[in-house]
C-alpha positions in Angstrom: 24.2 26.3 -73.6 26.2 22.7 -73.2 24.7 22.7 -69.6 21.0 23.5 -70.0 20.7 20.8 -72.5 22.7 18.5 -69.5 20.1 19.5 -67.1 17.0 19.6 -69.1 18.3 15.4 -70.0 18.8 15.3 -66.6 15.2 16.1 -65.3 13.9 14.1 -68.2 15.6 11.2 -66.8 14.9 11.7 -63.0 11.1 12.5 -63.8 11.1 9.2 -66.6 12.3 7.2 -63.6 10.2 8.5 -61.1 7.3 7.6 -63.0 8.8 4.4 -63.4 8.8 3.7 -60.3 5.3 4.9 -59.4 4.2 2.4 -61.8 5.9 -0.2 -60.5 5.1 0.8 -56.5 1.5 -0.1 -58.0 0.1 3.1 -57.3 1.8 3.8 -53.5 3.5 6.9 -55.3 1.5 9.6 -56.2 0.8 9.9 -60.0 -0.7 13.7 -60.6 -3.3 12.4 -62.0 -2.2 9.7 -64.2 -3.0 6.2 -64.4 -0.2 4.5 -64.0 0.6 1.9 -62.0 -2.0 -1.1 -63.4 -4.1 -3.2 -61.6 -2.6 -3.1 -58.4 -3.2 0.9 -58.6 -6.7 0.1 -59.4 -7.3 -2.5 -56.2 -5.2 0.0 -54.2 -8.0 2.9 -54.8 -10.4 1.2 -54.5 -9.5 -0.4 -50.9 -9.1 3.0 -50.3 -12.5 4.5 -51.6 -14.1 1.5 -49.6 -12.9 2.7 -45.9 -13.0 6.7 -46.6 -17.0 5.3 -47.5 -16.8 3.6 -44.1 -15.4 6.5 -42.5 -18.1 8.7 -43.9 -20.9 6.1 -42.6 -21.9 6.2 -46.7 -23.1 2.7 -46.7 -24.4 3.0 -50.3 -21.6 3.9 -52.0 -19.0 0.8 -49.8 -21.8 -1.6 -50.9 -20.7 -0.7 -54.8 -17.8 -2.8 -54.5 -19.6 -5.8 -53.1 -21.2 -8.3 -55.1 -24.7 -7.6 -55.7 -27.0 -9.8 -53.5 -30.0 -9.3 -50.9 -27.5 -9.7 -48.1 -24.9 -7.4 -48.9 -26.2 -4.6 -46.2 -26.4 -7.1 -43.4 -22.7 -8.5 -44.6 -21.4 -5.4 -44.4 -22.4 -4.6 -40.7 -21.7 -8.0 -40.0 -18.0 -7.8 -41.2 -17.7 -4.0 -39.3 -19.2 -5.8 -36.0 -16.5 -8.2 -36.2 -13.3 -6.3 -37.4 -14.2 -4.1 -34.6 -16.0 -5.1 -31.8 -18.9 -2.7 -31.7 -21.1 -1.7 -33.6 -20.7 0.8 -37.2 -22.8 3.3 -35.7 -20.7 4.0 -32.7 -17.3 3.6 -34.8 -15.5 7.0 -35.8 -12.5 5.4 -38.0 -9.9 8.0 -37.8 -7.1 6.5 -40.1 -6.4 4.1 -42.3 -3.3 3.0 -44.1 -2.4 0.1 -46.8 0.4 -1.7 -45.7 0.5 -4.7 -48.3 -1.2 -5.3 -51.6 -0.7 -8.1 -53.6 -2.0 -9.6 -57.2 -2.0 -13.3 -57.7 0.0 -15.3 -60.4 -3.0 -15.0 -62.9 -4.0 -10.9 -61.8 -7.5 -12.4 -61.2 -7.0 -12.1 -57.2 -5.8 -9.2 -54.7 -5.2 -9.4 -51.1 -5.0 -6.0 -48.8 -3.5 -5.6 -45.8 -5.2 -2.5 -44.2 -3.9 -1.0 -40.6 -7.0 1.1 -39.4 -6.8 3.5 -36.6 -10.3 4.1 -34.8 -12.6 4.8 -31.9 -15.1 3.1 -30.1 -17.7 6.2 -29.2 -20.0 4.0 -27.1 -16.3 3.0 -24.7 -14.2 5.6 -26.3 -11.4 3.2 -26.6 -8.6 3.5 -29.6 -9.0 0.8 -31.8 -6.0 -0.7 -34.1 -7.1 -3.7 -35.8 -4.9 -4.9 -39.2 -7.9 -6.0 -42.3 -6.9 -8.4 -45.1 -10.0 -7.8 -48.0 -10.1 -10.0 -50.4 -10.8 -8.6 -54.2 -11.3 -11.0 -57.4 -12.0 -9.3 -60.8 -15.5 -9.6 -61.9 -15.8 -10.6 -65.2 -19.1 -9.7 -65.7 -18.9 -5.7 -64.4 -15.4 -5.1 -65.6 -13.9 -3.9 -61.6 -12.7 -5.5 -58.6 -15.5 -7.1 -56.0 -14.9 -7.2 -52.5 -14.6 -10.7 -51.0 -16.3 -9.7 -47.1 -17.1 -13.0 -46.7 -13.3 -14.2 -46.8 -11.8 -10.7 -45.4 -11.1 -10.6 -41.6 
């Protein structure tokens, strides 16, 4: 009896610490479903939710998490056209992968690091470029805004 009670305090403990963890990792773990993991987990799906939208040519939906403004369409194909040479119509993104996300001192401020694997259909040559996006915390909505014009 001694030892189911050891292991059942046991796999309390590990799954307590791996939850822990997750929270800390800011959201790099998985969670199940839970959110855990605070801003940085928030920032982190988000970034995320932006480039599967890219890679799904749904337009729309990445412009949510740009600030709202008559430009925000041309900024968009103007940011793709320069992160990858050619134009978003003859990109196929295959990949992508966050390698570095950091809040600043005040949690107002998150930069991305984003590795991107892709193709150029027009050339058909692999594309690899490494994205920093800017976030800031919109007051005013409540979520994180993409920064394009400070991303590269």
């Amino acid at each position: 009896m001694k030892w189911i009670l050891r292991l059942l305090l046991i796999a309390a403990l590990a799954t307590l610490g791996y939850f822990v963890a997750a929270h800390f990792s800011g959201g790099s773990l998985p969670t199940f479903g839970l959110e855990i993991g605070g801003e940085k987990a928030t920032v982190r799906a988000n970034a995320l939710k932006f480039w599967e939208d890219i890679k799904f040519k749904d337009t729309t939906s990445a412009l949510t998490f740009l600030p709202n403004g008559k430009n925000s369409k041309v900024l968009l194909n103007s940011f793709l056209q320069k992160t990858f040479q050619c134009s978003p119509e003859k990109l196929d993104i295959e990949e992508y992968r966050i390698e570095n996300l950091e809040l600043d001192s005040t949690g107002k401020r998150a930069r991305v690091k984003v590795k991107i694997w892709a193709h150029n259909l027009s050339t058909n040559k692999a594309l690899e470029p490494q994205v920093l996006l800017f976030f800031h915390f919109d007051h005013i909505t409540l979520g994180w805004m993409l920064d394009l014009s400070s991303s590269f």
